[in-house]
C-alpha positions in Angstrom: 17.6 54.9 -66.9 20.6 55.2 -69.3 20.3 59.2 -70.1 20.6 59.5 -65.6 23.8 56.7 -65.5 25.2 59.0 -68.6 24.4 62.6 -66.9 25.7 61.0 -63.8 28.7 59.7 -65.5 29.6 62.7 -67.4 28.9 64.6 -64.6 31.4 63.2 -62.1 33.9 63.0 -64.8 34.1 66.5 -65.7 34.1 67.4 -61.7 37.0 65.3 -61.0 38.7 66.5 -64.0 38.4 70.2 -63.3 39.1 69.4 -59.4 42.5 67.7 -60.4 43.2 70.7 -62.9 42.5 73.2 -60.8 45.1 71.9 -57.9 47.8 71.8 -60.6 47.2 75.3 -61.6 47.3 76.1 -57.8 44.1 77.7 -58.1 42.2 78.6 -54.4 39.8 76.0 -53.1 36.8 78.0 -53.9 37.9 79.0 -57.6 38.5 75.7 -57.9 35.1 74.0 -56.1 32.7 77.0 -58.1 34.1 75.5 -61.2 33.9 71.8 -60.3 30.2 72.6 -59.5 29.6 74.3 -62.4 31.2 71.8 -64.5 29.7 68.7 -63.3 26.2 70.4 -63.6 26.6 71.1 -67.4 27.9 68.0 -68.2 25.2 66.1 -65.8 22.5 68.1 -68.5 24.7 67.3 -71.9 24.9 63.8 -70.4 21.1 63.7 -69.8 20.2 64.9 -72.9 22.7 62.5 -75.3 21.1 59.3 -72.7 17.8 60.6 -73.9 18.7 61.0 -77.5 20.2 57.5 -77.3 17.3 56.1 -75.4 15.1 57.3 -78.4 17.2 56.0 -81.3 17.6 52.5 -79.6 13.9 52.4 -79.0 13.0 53.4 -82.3 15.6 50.5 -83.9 14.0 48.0 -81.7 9.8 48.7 -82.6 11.3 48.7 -86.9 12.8 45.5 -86.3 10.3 44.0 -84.6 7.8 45.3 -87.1 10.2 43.5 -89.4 10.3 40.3 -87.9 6.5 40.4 -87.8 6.1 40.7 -91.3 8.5 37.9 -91.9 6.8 35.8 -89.6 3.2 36.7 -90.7 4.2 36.0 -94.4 5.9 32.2 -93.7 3.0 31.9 -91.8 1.2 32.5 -94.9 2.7 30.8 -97.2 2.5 27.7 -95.2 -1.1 28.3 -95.0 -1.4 28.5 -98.6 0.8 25.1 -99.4 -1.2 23.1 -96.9 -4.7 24.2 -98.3 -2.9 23.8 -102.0 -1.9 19.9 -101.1 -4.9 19.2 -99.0 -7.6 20.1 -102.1 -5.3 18.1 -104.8 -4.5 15.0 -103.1 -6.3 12.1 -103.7 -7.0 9.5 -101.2 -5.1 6.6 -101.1 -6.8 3.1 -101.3 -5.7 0.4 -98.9 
């Protein structure tokens, strides 16, 4: 979803920019619509590739954390474990 809003960002941008430069150089409508075109279609592609790129790294940062946060989590978990069963065999009990 990100790597089409980025194409379809960069896309638009680049055809509104070269539409807006092309009427200031007084260029003729169809120079200057053959270039829009072709702008906004490479830049829709470069967009779609970086959105993918981005897509990947951002995925890739969010499975090592959680892997991270599992390990944490497993290892209080453990160590809890361990100073319950520790107290639980050395205590005494109590007389009333």
């Amino acid at each position: 979803m990100a790597s089409r809003i980025t194409g379809a960002t960069l896309g638009l941008l680049a055809f509104s920019i070269t539409i807006i430069t092309g009427l200031m150089a007084r260029n003729q409508p169809g120079v200057i619509l053959t270039r829009a075109i072709t702008a906004m279609v490479v830049f829709c592609l470069i967009g779609l590739a970086a959105g993918a790129a981005v897509s990947a790294v951002v995925r890739e940062h969010v499975r090592n954390r959680e892997a991270k946060l599992d390990e944490a989590v497993q290892k209080v978990h453990d160590d809890f474990e361990s100073k319950k069963s520790s107290t639980n065999d050395s205590a005494e009990p109590m007389d009333t």
